[in-house]
C-alpha positions in Angstrom: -12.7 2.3 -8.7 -10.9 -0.3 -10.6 -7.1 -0.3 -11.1 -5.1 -2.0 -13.6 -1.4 -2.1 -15.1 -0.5 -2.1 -18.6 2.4 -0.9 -20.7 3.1 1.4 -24.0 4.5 -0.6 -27.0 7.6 1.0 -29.0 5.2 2.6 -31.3 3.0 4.3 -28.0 0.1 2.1 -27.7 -1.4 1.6 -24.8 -4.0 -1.4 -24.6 -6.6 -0.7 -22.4 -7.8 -3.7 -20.1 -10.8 -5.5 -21.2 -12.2 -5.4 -17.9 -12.0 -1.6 -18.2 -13.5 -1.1 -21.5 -16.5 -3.0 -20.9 -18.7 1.0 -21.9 -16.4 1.6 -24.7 -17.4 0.6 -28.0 -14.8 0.2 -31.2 -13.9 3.3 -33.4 -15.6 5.3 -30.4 -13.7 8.6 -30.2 -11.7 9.3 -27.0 -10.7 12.1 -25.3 -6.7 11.9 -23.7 -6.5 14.6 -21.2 -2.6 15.6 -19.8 -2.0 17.4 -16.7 1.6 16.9 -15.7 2.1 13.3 -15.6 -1.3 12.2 -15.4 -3.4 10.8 -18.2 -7.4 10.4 -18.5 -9.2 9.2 -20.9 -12.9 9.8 -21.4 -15.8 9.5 -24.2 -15.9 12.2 -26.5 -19.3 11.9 -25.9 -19.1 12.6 -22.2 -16.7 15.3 -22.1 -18.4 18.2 -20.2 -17.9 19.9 -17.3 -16.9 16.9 -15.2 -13.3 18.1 -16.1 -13.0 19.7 -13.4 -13.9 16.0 -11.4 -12.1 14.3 -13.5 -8.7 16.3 -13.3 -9.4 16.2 -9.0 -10.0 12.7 -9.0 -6.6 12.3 -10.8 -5.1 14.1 -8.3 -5.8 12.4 -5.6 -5.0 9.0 -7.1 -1.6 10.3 -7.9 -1.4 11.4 -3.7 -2.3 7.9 -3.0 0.0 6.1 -5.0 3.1 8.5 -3.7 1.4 7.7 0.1 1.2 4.0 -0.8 5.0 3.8 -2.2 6.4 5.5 0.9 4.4 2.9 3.1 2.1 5.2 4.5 -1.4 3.6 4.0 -3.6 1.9 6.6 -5.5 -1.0 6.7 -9.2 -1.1 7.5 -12.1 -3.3 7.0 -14.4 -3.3 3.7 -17.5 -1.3 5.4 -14.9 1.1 7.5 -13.4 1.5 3.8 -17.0 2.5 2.3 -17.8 4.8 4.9 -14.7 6.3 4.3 -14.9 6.4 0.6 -18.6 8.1 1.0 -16.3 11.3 2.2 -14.8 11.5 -0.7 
């Protein structure tokens, strides 16, 4: 999972990080998906039944971040980290 920080101009654009649109090509059409106050963006090409992953996966990054603000995340080496990650 990569993560990234960007901002919305004054006309609501939001660049995307190069690094992050690496499987994107220009003009592709791309799906913006709201659920409260999170935002995904997928291929238009892709969009399936994954929804259902995608909105989850959302969901739990939005847990993490609220953990991670209120100092309640651990610390743990890279292949404790993996093994960990393999649960999800």
């Amino acid at each position: 999972m990569d993560i990234n920080i960007t901002r919305m101009s004054s006309k609501g654009q939001i660049v995307i990080p190069k690094e992050m649109r690496r499987n994107f090509k220009e003009g592709e059409k791309i799906v913006v998906i709201q659920g409260g106050n999170k935002l995904i963006l997928k291929k238009a090409t892709d969009f399936d039944e994954n929804l259902k992953e995608d909105l989850e996966f959302a969901r739990r990054t939005e847990e993490a971040w609220k953990r991670m603000e209120k100092g309640e995340f651990i610390s743990m080496e890279f292949d404790e980290f993996i093994e960990e990650m393999k649960k999800w």
